[in-house]
N, C-alpha and C positions, 0 to 999 in steps of 0.2 A: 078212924076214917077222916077226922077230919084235919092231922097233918097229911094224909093222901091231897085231900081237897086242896088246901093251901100251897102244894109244892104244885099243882096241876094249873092251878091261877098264876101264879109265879112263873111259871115255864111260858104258858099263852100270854102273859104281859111282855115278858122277853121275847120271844118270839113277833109281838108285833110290833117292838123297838127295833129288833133286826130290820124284819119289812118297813118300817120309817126309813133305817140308816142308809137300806139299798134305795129302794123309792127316790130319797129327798138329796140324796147325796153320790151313791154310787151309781145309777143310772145310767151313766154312759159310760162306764168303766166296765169290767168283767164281772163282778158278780150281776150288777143290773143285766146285762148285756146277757150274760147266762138265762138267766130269771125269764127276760123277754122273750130273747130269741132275734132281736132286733139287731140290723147293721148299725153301725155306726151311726149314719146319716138318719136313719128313723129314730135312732137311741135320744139323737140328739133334737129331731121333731119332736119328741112325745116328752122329751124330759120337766116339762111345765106341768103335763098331766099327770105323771108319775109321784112326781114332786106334791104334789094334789093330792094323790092317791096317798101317800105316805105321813102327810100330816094327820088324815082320818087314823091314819094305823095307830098314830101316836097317840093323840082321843081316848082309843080304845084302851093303849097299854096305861095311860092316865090314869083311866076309869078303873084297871082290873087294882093299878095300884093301891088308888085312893078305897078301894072293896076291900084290899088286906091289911091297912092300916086304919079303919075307921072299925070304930064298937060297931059291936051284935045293937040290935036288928038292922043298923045301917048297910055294916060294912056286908053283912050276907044279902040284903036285898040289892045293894050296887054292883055285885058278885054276878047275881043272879043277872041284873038287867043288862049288865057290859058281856058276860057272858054268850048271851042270847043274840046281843047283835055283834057277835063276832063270828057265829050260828048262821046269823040270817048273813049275814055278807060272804063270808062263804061259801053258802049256795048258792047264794045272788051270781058269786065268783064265776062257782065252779060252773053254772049254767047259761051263763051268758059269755065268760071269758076264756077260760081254761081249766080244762076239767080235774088237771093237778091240783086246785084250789079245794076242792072238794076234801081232798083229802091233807092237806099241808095245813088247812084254815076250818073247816069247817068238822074236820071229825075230831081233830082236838080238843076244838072249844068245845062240842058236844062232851066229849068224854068228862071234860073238865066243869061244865055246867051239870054232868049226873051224878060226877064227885059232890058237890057243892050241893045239891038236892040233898041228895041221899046222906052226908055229914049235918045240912041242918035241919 
């Protein structure tokens, strides 16, 4: 179980490098623009907050990193904590933003936070 665990932290760290790269960088291009739902002209209002938004993403993919590279007990307890608030922002996401989040951000990391349980 606990290469399961490890390939599941690794996927959710990538994955919130992705949502940094769109965020901080493609925003106003098509994948951003997809992702939002935004014209142009708002793509290009909101691109500071997005941008915002995407550095946090990188934080988290930081943290799941530095979890799969740092010794036992660290590296499972940084697992656990970058885990959780990728868990909690997720819902955070999915209930105040878009409810896609719920499930793109937040049952991931769950899934990948119960790997990580249940392997340590």
């Amino acid at each position: 179980m606990n290469a399961v665990a490890t390939v599941l932290v690794a996927l959710i760290a990538a994955l919130h490098v992705w949502i940094l790269v769109v965020e901080m960088f493609l925003w106003e291009r098509g994948p951003g623009r997809s992702l939002s739902g935004f014209d142009a002209g708002m793509a290009r209002a909101t691109a500071p907050l997005a941008a915002n938004q995407g550095l946090y993403n990188g934080f988290l993919a930081a943290g799941l990193v530095w979890g799969l590279i740092a010794a036992d007990p660290t590296g499972y307890r940084v697992q656990v904590f970058f885990l959780s608030c990728v868990v909690v922002a997720g819902v955070y996401g999915g209930l105040t933003a878009n409810r896609r989040i719920l499930l793109a951000q937040a049952l991931p990391g769950a899934l990948a936070l119960a790997a990580v349980l249940v392997a340590g």
